[in-house]
C-alpha positions in Angstrom: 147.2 229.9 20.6 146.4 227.3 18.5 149.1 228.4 15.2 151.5 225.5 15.3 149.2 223.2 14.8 150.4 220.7 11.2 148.3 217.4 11.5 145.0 215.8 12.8 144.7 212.0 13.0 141.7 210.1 13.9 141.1 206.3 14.5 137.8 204.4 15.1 138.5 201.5 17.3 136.6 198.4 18.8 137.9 197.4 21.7 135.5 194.6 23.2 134.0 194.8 26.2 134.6 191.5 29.4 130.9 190.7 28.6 131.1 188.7 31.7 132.1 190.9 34.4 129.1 193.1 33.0 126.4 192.1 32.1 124.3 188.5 32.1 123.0 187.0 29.0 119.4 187.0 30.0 119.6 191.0 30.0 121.4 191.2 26.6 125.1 192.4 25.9 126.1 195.8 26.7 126.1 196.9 23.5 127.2 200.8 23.7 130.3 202.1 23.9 132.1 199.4 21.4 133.1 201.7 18.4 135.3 204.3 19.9 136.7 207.6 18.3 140.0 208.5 19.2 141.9 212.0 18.1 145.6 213.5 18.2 146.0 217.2 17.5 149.8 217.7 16.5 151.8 220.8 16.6 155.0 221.7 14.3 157.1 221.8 17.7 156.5 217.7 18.8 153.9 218.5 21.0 150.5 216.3 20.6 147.2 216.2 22.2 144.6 213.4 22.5 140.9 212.8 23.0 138.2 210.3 22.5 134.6 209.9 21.8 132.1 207.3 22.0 131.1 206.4 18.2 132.4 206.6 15.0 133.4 210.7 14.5 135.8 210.7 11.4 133.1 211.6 9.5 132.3 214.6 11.9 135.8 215.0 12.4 136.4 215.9 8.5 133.5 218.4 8.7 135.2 220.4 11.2 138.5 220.3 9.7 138.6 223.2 7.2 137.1 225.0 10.2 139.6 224.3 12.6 142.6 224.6 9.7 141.3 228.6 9.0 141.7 228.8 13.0 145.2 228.0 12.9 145.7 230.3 9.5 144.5 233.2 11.2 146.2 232.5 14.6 142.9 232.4 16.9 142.7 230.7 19.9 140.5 228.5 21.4 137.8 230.8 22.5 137.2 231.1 19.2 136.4 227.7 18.3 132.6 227.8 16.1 132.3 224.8 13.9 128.9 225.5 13.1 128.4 225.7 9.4 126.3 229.8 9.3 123.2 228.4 7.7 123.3 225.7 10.3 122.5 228.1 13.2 118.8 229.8 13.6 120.8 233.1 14.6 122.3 233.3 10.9 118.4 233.8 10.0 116.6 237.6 10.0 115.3 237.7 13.5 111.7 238.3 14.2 111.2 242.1 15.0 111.0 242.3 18.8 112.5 244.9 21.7 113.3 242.1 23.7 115.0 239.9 20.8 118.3 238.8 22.5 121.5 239.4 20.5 122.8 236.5 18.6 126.4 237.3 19.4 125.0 236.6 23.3 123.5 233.3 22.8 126.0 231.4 20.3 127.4 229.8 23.1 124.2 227.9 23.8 124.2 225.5 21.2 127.7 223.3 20.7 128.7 221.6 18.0 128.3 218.1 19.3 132.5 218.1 18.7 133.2 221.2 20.6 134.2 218.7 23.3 136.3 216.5 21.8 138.4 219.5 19.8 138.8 221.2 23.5 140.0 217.9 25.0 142.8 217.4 22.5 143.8 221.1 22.2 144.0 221.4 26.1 145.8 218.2 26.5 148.6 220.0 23.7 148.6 223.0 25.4 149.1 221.7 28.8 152.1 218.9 27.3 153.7 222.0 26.0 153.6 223.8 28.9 154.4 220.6 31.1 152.2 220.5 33.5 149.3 218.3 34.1 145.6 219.1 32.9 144.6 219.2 36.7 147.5 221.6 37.2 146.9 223.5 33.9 143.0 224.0 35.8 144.5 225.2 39.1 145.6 222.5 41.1 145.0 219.3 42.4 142.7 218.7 45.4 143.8 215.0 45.2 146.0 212.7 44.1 143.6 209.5 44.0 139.7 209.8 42.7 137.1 207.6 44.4 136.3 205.4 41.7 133.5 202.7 41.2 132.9 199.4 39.4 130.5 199.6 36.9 127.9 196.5 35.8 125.2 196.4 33.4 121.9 194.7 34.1 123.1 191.4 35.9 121.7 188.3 37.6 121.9 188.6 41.5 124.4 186.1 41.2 126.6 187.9 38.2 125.7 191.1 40.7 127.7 189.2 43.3 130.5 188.2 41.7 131.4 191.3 39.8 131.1 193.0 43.3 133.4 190.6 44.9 135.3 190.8 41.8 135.6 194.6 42.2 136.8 194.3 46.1 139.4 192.3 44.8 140.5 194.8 42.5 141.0 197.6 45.7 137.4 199.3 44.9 134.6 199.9 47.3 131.6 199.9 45.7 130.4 199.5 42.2 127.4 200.8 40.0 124.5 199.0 38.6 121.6 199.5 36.1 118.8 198.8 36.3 114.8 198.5 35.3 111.9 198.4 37.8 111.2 194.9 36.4 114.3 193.6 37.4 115.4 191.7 40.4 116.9 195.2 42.2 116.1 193.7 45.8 117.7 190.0 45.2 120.7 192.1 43.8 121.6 194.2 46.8 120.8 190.8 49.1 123.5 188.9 47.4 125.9 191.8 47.2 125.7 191.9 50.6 126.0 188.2 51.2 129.6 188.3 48.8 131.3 190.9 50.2 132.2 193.3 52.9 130.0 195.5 54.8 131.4 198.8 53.9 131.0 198.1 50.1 128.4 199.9 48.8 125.9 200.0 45.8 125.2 203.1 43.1 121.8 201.5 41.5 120.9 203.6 37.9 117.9 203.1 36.4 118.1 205.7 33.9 114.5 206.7 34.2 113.3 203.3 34.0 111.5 203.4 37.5 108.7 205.6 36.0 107.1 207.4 38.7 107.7 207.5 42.4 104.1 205.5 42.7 105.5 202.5 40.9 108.7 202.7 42.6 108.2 203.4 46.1 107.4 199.7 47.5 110.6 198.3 45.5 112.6 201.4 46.7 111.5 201.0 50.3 112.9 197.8 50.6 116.3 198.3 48.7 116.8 200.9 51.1 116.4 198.7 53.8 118.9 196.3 52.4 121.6 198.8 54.0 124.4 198.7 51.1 122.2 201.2 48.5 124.5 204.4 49.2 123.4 206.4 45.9 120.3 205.9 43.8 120.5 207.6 40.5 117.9 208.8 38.1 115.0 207.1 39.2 113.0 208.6 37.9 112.8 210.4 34.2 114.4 213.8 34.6 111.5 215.7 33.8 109.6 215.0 36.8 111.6 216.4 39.6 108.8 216.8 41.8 108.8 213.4 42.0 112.7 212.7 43.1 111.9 216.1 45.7 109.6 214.1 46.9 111.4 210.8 47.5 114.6 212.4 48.6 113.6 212.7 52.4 112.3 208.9 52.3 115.4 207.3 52.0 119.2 206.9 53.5 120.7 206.4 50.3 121.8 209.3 48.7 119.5 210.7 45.5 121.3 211.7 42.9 120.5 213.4 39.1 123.0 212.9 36.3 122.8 216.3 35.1 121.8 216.1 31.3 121.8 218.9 29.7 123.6 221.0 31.8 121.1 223.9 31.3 118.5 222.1 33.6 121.3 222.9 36.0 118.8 225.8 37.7 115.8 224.0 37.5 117.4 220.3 39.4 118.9 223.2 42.2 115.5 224.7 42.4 112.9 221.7 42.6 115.5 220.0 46.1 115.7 216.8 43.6 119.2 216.4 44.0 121.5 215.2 46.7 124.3 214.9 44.3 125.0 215.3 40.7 127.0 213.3 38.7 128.1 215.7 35.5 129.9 214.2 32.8 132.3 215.8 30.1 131.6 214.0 27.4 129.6 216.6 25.3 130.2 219.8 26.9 133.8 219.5 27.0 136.4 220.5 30.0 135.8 224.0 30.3 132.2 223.7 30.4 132.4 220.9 32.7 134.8 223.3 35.1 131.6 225.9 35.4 129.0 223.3 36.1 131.4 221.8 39.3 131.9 225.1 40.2 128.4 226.3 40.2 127.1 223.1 42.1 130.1 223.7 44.9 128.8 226.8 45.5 125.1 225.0 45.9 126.9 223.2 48.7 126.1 219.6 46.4 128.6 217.0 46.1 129.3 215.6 42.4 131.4 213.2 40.5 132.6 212.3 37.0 130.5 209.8 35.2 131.9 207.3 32.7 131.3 205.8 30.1 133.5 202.2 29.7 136.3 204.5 28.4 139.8 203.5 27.0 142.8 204.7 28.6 142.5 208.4 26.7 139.3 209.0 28.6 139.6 207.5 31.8 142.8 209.3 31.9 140.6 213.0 31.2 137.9 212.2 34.0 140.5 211.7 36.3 142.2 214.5 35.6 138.6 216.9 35.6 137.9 215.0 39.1 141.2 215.7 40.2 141.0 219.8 40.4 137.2 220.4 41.2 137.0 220.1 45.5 133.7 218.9 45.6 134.1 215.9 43.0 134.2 213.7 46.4 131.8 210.7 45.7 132.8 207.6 43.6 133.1 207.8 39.9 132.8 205.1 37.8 136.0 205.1 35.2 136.2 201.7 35.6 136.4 201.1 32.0 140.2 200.2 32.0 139.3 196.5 34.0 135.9 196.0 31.8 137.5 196.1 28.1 140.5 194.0 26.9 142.7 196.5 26.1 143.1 200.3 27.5 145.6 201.3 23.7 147.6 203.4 26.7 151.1 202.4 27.8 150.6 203.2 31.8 148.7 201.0 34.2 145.7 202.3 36.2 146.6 201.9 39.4 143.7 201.5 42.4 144.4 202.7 45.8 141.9 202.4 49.0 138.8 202.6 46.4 140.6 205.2 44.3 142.2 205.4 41.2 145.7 207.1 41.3 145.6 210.1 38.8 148.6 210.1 36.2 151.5 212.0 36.8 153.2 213.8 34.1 152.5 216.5 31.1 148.7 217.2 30.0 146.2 214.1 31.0 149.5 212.1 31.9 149.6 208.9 29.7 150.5 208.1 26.2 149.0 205.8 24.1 150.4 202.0 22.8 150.5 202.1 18.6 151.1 198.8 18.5 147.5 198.1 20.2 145.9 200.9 18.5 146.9 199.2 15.1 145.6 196.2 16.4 142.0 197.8 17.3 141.7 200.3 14.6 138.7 199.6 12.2 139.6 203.2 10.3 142.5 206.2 10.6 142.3 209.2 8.7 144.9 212.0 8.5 144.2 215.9 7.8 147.2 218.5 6.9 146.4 222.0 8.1 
């Protein structure tokens, strides 16, 4: 229950980004991902729980709050949580006359306030503090203790390529992720990735759509698969044309892979053979939701892991946890965002192990955060009484 609940806080912060161990100043700074939202749920007992968000939310936050306060006034819990204003929501509206209009009270869960996620983060990371256990154990159980874990590089030079790689093999990791374009030097990349570093490191290359169709791409994809170190290509193509990745899936060694966004094309990706993986993020959809979807893919025999998003320490510390208790989140994440910014606000180190990040021990996501470097990042704070 979510009854004991006496504050909110929120802080936007700007932590920056080590611009040069990602990214090269002929592709432009990684701009994304600067301003981030971070949020502490606090119960009359001592308990806290904390989440964060790309952006700044407070605004978003403060809409939700009366919301969440009548929540805690009437003693629901979670499952109740709706912060949909009524005339936001087309079901509040007279529905058409039809025998096969669906209920609204079956279909509300189909469209999420874009904070549903954030609120669940927080309240599960109280919960599970208060219980003390961890947020893998509060989800069943760990299937590991370390998560394979990636670096992660924006577009870069084949010779900043090279040296974040080594730079990554230094830090204990195996492989790292790049994005990429179709116009950009993706062959010259892998070459000198190769050339810096060991043979088993491998290469995630992203393009985030940006290779158009698989008659533009296949010559350039033919020969990074040649290279040897591509081990996963992501989203070649864009996501609507999954004929296209179904048919370049058999044509390659690397692994294909679809970040699955939004999760409802979750049927149509399993139906068309695109993918050979899925990376699904929590980000929007929040833990629980994130829980079905790794579930649901096990049982389509696919292999998944946690995307990132250059989180803080609050984040990092949640994806590790989610990747922690699903079995089949085997393949190499990339919360790397602790060794690209200059500051994580946490108190605990991340500690890298055999190209895996160690998962925090301790009550809900396992870390707590460092006020003295949250004042020094915070651009705003704002405080709610419920």
């Amino acid at each position: 229950m979510i009854s004991s609940l006496s504050h909110v806080n929120a802080w936007t912060v700007a932590v920056p980004f080590l611009e040069e161990w990602m990214s090269s100043p002929e592709f432009g700074s990684h701009s994304s991902g600067k301003v981030r939202t971070l949020l502490e749920v606090c119960s009359h007992d001592g308990f806290s729980g904390w989440a964060e968000n790309s952006g700044n939310q407070i605004a978003a936050i403060a809409e939700t709050i009366p919301r969440l306060a009548q929540l805690n006034r009437d003693n629901q819990c979670w499952t109740h949580l709706n912060f949909w204003h009524p005339e936001e929501l087309y079901w509040s509206r007279p529905a058409a006359p039809s025998q096969f209009s669906p209920d609204p009270a079956d279909i509300r869960h189909r469209l999420r306030h874009p904070l549903q996620g954030l609120w669940e983060y927080a309240l599960t990371d109280l919960r599970a503090r208060r219980m003390g256990v961890g947020v893998s154990e509060f989800f069943g159980g760990r299937w590991r203790d370390e998560v394979p874990t990636d670096y992660w590089a924006g577009r870069v030079s084949p010779e900043r390529a090279a040296q974040c790689a080594l730079r990554a093999q230094q830090l204990g990791l195996k492989g790292i992720k790049l994005k990429t374009t179709l116009e950009d030097p993706n062959i010259e990349r892998l070459e000198a990735i190769r050339e810096a570093v060991t043979a088993d490191f491998h290469v995630t290359v992203d393009p985030n759509g940006r290779f158009y169709r698989f008659d533009d791409a296949w010559p350039v994809i033919r020969e990074m698969d040649r290279i040897g170190n591509l081990r996963v290509l992501e989203d070649p193509f864009p996501r609507f044309h999954l004929a296209d990745f179904a048919l370049l899936r058999p044509k390659i060694d690397a692994r294909l892979a679809v970040h699955l966004d939004p999760e409802e094309s979750f049927s149509s990706v399993l139906a068309s053979g695109a993918a050979g993986a899925l990376n699904i993020d929590s980000h929007r959809i929040g833990p629980f939701q994130w829980r079905i979807l790794a579930g649901a893919a096990e049982q389509a025999n696919l292999l998944i892991w946690h995307g990132g998003g250059g989180d803080l320490g609050i984040g990092t510390a949640w994806h590790l946890q989610l990747a922690a208790c699903a079995p089949n989140c085997r393949l190499p994440g990339d919360q790397s965002g602790p060794w690209l910014r200059k500051d994580t606000l946490i108190n605990e180190r991340f500690t890298v192990k055999a190209g895996a990040v160690v998962v925090p021990n301790g009550p809900g996501i396992g870390v707590t955060i460092n006020q003295d470097a949250l004042d020094c990042y915070c651009q705003q704070k704002k405080t709610w009484k419920l």
